[in-house]
Backbone of each chain as nested JSON, in Angstrom:
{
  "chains": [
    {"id": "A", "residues": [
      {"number": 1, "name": "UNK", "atoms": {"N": [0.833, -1.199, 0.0], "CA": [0.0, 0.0, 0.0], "C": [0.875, 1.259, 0.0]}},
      {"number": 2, "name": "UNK", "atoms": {"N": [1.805, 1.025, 0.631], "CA": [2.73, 2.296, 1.018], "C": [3.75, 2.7, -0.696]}},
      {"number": 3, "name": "UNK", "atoms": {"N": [3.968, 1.708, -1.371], "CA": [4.462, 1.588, -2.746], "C": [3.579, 2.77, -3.807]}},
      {"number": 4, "name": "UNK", "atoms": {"N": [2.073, 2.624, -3.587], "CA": [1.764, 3.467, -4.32], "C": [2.231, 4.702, -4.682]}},
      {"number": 5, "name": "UNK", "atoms": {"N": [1.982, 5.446, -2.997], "CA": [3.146, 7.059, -3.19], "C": [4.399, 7.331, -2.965]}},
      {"number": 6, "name": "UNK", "atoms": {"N": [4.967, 6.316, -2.233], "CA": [6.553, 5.785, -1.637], "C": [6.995, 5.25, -2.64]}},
      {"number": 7, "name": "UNK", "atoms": {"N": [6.509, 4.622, -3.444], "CA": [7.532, 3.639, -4.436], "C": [7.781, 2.494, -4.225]}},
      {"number": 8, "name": "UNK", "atoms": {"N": [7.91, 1.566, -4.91], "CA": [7.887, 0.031, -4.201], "C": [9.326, -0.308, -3.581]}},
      {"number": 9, "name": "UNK", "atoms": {"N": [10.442, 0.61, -4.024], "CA": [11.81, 0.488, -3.22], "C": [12.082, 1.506, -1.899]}},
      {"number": 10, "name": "UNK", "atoms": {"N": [10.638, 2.566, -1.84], "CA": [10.832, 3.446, -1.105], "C": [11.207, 5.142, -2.015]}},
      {"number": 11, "name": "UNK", "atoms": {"N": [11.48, 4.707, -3.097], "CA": [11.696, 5.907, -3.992], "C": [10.587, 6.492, -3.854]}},
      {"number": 12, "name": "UNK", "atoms": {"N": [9.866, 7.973, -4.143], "CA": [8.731, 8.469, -4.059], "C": [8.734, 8.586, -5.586]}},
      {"number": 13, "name": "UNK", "atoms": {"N": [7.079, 7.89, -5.912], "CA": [6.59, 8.077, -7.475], "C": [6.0, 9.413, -7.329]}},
      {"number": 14, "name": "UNK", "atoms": {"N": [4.695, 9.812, -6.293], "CA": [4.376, 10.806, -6.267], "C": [5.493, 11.957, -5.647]}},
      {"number": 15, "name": "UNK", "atoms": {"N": [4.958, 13.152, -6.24], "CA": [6.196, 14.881, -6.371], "C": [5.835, 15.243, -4.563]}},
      {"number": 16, "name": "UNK", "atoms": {"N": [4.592, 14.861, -4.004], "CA": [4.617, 15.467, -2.909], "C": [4.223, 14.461, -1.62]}},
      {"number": 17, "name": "UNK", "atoms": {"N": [5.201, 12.65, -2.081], "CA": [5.582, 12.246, -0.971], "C": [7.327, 12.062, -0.791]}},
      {"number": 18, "name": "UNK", "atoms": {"N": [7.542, 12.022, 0.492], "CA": [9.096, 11.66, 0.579], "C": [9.402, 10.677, 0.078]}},
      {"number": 19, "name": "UNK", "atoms": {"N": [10.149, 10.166, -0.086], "CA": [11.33, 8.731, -0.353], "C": [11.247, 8.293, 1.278]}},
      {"number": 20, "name": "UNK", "atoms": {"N": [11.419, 7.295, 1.67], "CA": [11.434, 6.51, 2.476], "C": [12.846, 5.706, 2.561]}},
      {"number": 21, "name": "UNK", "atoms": {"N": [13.174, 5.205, 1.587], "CA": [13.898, 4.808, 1.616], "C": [15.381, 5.198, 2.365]}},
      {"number": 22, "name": "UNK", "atoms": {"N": [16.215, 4.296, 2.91], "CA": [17.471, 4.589, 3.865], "C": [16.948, 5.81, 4.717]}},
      {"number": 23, "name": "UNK", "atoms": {"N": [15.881, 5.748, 5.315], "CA": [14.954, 6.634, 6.06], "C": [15.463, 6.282, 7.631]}},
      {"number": 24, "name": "UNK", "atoms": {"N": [16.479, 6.446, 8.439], "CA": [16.786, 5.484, 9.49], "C": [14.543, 5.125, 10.507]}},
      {"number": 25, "name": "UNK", "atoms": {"N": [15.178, 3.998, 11.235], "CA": [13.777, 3.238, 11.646], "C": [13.307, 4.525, 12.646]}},
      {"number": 26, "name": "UNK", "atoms": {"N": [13.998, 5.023, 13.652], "CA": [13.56, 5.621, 14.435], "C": [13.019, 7.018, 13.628]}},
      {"number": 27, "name": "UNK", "atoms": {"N": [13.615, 7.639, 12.875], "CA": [12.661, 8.657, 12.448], "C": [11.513, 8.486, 11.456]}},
      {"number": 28, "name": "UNK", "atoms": {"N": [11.373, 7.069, 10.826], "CA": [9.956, 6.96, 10.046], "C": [9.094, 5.604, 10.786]}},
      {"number": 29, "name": "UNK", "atoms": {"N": [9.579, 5.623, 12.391], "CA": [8.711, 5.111, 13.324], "C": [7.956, 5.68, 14.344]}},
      {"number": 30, "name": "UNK", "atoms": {"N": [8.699, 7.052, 14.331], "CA": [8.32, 8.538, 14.996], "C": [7.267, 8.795, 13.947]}},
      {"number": 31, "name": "UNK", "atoms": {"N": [7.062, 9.157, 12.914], "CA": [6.427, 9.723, 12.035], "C": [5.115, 8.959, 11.33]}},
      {"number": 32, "name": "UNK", "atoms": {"N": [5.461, 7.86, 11.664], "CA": [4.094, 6.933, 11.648], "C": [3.424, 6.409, 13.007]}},
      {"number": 33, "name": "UNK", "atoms": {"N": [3.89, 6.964, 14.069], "CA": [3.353, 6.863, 15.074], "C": [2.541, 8.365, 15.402]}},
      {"number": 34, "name": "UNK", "atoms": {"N": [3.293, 9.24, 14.611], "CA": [2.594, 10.499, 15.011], "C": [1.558, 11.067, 14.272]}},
      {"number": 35, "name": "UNK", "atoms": {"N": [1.504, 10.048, 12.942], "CA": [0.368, 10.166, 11.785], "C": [-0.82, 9.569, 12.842]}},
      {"number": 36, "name": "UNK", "atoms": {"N": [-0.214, 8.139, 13.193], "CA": [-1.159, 7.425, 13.807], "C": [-2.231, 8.03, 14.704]}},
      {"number": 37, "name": "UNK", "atoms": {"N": [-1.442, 8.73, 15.929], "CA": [-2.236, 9.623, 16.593], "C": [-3.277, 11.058, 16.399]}},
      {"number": 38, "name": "UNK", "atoms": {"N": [-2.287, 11.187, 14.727], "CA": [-2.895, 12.608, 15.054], "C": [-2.339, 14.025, 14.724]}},
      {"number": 39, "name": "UNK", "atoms": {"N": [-1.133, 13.662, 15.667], "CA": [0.004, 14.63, 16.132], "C": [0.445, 15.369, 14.594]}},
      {"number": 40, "name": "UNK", "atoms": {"N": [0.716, 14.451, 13.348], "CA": [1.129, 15.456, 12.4], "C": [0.267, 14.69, 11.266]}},
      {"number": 41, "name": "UNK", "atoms": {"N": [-0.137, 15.501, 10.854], "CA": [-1.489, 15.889, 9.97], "C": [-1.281, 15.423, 8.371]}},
      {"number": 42, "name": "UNK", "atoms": {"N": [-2.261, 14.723, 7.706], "CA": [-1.906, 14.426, 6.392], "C": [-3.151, 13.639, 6.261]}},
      {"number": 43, "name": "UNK", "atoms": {"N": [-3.785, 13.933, 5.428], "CA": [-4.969, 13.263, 4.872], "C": [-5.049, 11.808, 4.588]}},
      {"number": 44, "name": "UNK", "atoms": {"N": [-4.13, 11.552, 3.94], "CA": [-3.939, 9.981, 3.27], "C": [-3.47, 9.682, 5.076]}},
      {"number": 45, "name": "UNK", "atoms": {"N": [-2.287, 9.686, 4.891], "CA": [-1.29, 9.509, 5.897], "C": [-1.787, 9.028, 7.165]}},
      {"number": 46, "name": "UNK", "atoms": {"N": [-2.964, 9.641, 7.511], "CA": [-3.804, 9.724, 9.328], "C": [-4.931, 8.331, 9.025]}},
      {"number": 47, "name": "UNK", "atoms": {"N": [-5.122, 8.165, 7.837], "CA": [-6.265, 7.043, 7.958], "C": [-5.525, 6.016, 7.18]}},
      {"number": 48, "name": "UNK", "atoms": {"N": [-4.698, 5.991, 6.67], "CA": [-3.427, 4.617, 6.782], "C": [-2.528, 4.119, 7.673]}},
      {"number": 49, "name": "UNK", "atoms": {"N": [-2.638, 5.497, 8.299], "CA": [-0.974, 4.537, 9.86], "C": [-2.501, 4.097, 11.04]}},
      {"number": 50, "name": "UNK", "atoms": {"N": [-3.77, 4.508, 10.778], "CA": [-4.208, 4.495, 12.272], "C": [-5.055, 2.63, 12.374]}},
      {"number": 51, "name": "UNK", "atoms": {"N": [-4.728, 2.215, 11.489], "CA": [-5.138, 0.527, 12.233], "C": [-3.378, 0.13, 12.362]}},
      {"number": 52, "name": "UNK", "atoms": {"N": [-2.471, 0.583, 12.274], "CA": [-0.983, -0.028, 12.482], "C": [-0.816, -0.479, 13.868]}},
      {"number": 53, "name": "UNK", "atoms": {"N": [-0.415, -1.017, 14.004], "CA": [0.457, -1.46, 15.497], "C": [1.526, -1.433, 15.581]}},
      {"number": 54, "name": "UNK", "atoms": {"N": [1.523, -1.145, 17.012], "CA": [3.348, -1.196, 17.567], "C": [4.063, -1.885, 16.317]}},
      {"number": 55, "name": "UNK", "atoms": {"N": [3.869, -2.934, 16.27], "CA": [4.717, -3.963, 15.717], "C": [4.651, -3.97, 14.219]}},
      {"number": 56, "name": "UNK", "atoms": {"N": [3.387, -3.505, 13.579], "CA": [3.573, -2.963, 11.75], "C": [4.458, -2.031, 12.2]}},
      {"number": 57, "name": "UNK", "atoms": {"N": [4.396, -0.636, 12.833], "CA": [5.17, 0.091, 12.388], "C": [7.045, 0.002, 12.66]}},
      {"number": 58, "name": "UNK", "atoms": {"N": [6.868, -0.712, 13.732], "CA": [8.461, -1.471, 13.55], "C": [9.242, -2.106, 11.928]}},
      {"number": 59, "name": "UNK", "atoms": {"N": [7.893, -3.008, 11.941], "CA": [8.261, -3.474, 10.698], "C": [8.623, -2.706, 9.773]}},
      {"number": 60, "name": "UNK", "atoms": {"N": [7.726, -1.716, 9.601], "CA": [8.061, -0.746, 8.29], "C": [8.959, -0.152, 8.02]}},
      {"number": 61, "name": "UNK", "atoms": {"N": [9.045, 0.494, 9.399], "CA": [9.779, 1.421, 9.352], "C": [11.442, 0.824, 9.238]}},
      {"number": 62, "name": "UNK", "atoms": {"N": [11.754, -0.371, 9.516], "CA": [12.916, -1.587, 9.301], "C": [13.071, -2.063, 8.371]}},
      {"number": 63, "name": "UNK", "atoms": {"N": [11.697, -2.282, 7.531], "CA": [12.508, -2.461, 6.3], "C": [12.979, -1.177, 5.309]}},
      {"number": 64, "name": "UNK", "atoms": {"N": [12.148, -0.429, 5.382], "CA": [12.312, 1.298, 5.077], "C": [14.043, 1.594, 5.283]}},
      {"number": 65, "name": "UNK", "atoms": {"N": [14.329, 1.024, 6.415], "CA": [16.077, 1.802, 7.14], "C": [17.017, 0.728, 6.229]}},
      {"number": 66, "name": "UNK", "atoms": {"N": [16.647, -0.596, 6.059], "CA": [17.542, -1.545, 5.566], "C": [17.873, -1.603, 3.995]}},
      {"number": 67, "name": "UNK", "atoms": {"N": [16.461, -0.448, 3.646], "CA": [17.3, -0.025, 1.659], "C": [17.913, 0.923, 2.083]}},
      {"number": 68, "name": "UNK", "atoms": {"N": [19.431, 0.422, 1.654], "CA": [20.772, 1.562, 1.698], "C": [20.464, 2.539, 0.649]}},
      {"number": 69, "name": "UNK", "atoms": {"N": [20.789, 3.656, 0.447], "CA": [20.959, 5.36, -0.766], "C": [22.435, 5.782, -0.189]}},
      {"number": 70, "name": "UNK", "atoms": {"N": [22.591, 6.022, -1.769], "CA": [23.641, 6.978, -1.512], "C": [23.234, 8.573, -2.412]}},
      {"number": 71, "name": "UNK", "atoms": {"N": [24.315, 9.076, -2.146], "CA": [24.03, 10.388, -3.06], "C": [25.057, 9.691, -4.598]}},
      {"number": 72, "name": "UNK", "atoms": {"N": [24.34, 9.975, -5.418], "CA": [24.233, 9.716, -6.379], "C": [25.9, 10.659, -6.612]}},
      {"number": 73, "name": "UNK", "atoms": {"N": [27.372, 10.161, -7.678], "CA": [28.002, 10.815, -8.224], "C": [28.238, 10.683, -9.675]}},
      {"number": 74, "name": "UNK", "atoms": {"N": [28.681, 11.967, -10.068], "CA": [28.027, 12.048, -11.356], "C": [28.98, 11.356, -12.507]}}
    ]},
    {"id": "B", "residues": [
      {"number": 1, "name": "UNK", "atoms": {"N": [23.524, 25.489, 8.862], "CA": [22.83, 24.866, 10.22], "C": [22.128, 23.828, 10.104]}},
      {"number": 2, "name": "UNK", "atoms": {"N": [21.258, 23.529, 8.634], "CA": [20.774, 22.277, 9.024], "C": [21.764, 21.093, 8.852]}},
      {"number": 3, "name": "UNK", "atoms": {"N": [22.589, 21.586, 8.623], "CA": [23.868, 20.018, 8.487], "C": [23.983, 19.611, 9.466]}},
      {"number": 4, "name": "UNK", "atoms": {"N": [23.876, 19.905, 10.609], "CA": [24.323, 19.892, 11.643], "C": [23.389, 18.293, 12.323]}},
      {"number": 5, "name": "UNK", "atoms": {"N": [22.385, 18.278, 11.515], "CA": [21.268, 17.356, 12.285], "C": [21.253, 16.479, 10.547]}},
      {"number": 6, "name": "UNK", "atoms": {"N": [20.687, 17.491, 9.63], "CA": [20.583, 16.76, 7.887], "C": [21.727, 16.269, 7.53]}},
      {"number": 7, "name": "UNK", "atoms": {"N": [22.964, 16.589, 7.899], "CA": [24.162, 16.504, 7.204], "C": [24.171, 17.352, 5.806]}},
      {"number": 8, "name": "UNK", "atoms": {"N": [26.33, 17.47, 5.889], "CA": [26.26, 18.357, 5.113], "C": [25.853, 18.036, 3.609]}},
      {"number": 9, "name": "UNK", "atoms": {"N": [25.413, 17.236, 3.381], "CA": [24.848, 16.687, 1.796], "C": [23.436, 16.328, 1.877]}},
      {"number": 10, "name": "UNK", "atoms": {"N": [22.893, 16.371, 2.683], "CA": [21.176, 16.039, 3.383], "C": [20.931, 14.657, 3.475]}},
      {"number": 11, "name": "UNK", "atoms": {"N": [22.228, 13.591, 3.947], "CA": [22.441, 12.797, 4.221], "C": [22.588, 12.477, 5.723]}},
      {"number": 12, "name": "UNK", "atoms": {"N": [21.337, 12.775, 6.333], "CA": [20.993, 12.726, 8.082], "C": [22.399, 12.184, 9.025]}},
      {"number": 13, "name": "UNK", "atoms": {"N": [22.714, 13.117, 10.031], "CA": [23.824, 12.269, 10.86], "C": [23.331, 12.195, 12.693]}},
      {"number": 14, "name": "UNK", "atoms": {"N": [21.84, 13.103, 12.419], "CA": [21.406, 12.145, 13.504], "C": [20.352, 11.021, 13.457]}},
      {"number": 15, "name": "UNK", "atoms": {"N": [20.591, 10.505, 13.894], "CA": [19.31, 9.17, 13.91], "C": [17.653, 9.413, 13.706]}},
      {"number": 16, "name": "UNK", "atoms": {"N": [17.709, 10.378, 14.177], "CA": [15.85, 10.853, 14.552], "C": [15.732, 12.196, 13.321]}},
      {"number": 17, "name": "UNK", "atoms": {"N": [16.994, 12.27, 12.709], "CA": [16.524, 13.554, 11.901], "C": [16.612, 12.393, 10.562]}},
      {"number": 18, "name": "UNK", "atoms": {"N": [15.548, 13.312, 9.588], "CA": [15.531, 12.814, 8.34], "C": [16.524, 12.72, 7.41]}},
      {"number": 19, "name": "UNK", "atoms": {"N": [16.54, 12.391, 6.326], "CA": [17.587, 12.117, 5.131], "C": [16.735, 13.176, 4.185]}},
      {"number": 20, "name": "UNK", "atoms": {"N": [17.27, 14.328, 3.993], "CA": [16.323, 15.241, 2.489], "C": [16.952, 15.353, 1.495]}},
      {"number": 21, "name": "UNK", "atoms": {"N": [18.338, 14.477, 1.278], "CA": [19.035, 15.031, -0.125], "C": [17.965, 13.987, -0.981]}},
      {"number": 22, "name": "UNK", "atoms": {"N": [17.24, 14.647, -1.786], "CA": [16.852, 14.006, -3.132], "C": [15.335, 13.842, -2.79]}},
      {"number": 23, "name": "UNK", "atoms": {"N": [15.007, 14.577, -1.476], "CA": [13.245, 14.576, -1.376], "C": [13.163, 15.728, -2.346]}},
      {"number": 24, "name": "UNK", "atoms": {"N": [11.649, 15.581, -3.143], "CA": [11.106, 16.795, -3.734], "C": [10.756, 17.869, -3.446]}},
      {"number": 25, "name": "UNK", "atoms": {"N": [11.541, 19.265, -4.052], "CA": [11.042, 20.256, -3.82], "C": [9.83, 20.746, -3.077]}},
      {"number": 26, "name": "UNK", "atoms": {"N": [8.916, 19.857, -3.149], "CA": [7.224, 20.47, -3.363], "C": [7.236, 20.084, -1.275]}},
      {"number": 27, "name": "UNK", "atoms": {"N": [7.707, 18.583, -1.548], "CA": [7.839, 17.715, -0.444], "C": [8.458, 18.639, 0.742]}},
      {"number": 28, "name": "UNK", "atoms": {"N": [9.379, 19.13, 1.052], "CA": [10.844, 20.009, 1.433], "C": [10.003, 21.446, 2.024]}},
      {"number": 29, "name": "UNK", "atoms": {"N": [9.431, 21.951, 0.96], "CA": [9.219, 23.161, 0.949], "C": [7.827, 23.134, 1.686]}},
      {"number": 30, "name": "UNK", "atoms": {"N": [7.152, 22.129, 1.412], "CA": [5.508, 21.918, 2.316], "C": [5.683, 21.559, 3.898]}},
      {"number": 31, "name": "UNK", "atoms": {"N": [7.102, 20.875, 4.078], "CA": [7.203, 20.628, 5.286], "C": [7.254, 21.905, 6.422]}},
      {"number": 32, "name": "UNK", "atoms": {"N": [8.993, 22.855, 5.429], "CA": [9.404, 23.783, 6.128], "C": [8.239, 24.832, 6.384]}},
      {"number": 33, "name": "UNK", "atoms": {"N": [7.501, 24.612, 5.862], "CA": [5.876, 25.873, 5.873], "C": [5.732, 25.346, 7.083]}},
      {"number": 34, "name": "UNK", "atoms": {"N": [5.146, 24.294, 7.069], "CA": [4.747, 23.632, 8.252], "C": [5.166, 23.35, 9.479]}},
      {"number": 35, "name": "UNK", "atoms": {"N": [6.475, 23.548, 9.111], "CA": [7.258, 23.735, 10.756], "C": [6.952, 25.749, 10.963]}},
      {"number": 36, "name": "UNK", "atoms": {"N": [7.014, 26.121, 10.032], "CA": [7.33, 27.605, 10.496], "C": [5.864, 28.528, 11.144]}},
      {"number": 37, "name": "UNK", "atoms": {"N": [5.015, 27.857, 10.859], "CA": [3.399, 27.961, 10.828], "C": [3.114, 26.998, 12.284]}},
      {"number": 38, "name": "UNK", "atoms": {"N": [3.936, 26.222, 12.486], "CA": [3.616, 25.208, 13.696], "C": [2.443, 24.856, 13.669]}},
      {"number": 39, "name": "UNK", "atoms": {"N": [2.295, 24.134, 12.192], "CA": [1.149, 23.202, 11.417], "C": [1.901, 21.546, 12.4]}},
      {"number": 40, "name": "UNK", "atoms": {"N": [2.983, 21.398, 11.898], "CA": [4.061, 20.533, 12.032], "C": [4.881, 20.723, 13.417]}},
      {"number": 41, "name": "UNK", "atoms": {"N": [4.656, 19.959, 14.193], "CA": [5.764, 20.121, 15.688], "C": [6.903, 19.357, 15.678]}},
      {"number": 42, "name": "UNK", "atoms": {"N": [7.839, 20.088, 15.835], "CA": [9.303, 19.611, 16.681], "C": [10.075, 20.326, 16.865]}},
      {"number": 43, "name": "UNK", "atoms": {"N": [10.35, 20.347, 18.125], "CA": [11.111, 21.361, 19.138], "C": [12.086, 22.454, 18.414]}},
      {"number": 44, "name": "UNK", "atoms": {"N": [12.894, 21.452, 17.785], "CA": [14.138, 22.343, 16.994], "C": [13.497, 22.685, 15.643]}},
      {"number": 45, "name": "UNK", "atoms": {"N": [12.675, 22.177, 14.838], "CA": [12.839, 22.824, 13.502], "C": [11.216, 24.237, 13.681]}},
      {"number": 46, "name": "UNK", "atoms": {"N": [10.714, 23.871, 14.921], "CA": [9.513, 25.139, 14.608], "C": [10.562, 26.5, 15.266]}},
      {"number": 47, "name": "UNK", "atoms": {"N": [11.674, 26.36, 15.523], "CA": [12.529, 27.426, 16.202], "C": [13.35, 27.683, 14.76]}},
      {"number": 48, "name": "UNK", "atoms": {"N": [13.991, 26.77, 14.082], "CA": [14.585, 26.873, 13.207], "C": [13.839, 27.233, 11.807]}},
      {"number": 49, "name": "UNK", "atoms": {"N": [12.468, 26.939, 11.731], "CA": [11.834, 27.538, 10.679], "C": [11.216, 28.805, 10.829]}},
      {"number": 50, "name": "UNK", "atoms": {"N": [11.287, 29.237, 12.346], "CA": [10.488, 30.492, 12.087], "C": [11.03, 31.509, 11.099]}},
      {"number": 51, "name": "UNK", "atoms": {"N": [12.234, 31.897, 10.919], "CA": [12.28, 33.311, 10.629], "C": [12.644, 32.894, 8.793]}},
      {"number": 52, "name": "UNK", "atoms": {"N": [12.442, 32.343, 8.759], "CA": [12.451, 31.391, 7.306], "C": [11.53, 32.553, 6.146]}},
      {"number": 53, "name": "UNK", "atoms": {"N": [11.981, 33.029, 5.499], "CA": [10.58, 33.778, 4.326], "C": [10.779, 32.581, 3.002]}},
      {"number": 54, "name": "UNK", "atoms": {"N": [9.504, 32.901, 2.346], "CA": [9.167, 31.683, 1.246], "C": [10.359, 31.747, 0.424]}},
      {"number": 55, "name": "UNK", "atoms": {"N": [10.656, 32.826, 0.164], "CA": [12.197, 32.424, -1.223], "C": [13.009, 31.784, -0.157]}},
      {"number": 56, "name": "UNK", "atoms": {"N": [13.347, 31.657, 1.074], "CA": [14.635, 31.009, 1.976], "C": [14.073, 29.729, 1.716]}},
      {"number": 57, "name": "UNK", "atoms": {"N": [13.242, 28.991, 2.062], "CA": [12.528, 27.907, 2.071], "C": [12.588, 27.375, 0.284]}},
      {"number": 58, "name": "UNK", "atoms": {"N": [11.893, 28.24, -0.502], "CA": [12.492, 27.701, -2.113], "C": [13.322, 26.977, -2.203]}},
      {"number": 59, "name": "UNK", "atoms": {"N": [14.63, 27.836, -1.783], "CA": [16.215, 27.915, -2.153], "C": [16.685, 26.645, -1.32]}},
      {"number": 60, "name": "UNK", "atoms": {"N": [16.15, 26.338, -0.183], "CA": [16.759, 25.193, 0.247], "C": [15.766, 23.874, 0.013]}},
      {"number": 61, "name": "UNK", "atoms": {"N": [14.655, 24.263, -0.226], "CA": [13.973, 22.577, -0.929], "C": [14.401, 22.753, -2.382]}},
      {"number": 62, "name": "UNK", "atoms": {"N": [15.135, 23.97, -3.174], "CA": [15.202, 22.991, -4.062], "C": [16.755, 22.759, -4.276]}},
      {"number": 63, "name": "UNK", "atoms": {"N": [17.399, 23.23, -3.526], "CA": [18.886, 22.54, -3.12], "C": [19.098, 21.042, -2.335]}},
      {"number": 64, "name": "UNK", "atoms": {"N": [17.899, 20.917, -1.716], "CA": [17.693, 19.19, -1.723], "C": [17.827, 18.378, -2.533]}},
      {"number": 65, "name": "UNK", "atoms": {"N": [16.534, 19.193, -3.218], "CA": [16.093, 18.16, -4.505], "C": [16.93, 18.002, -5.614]}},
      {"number": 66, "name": "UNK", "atoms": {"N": [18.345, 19.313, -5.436], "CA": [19.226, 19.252, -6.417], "C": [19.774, 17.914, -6.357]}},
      {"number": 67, "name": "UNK", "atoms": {"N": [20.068, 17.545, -5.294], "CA": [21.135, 16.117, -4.378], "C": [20.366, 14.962, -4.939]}},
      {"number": 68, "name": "UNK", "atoms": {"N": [21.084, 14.08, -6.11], "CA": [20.501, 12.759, -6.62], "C": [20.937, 11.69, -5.778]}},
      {"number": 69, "name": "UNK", "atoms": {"N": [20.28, 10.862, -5.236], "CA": [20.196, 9.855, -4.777], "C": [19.78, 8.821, -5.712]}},
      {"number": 70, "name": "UNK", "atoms": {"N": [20.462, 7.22, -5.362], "CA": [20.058, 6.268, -5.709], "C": [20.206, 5.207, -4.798]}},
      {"number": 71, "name": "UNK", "atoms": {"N": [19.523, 4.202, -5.169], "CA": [19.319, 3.246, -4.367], "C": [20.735, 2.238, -4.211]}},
      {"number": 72, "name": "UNK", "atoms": {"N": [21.653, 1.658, -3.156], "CA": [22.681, 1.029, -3.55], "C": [22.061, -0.079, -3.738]}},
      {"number": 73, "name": "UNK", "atoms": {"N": [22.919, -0.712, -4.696], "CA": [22.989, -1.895, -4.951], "C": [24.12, -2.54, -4.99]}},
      {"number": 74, "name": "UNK", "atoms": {"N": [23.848, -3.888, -4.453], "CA": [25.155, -4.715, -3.419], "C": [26.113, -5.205, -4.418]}}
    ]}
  ]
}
């Protein structure tokens, strides 16, 4: 589900979601916990993280940290 | 200053801060609104976005988005 606007590697297809990808766990486990609640606001975002659990958003957010990025040289 | 937390290539060097080299402009620039508006909470960036005007905010989402990223592959 998250592939649609994330990208299926975490790349963002859509212009006005992030990349996910090499996202470390703790800051896109913060951020789906805070969709979850409430705390930071996003239409899609608030009624997709809010059936997650503790333990989806571990998951996600782990496999999210475990695709390595680099900066691209030219 | 934001290297300091983004790193100096927007390649995050703290754990809880994000990775923005190669998020989209649109992405970047909707956030920093949102911290500066305290749409968006966190301690350090609604302090660090306040005094922000829209061309400052431009200039650095789209100096993100300048930063190509790719995915490594092993």
């Amino acid at each position: 589900m998250c592939g649609a606007c994330h990208g299926a590697k975490g790349i963002a297809t859509a212009p006005d979601a992030p990349n996910l990808a090499g996202q470390s766990a703790i800051y896109t486990g913060a951020q789906l916990k805070a969709y979850r609640s409430g705390m930071r606001k996003h239409e899609v975002m608030n009624v997709v993280a809010k059936p997650l659990s503790d333990a989806d958003i571990d998951a996600l957010a782990a496999w999210y940290a475990s695709i390595k990025i680099q900066v691209q040289t030219p």
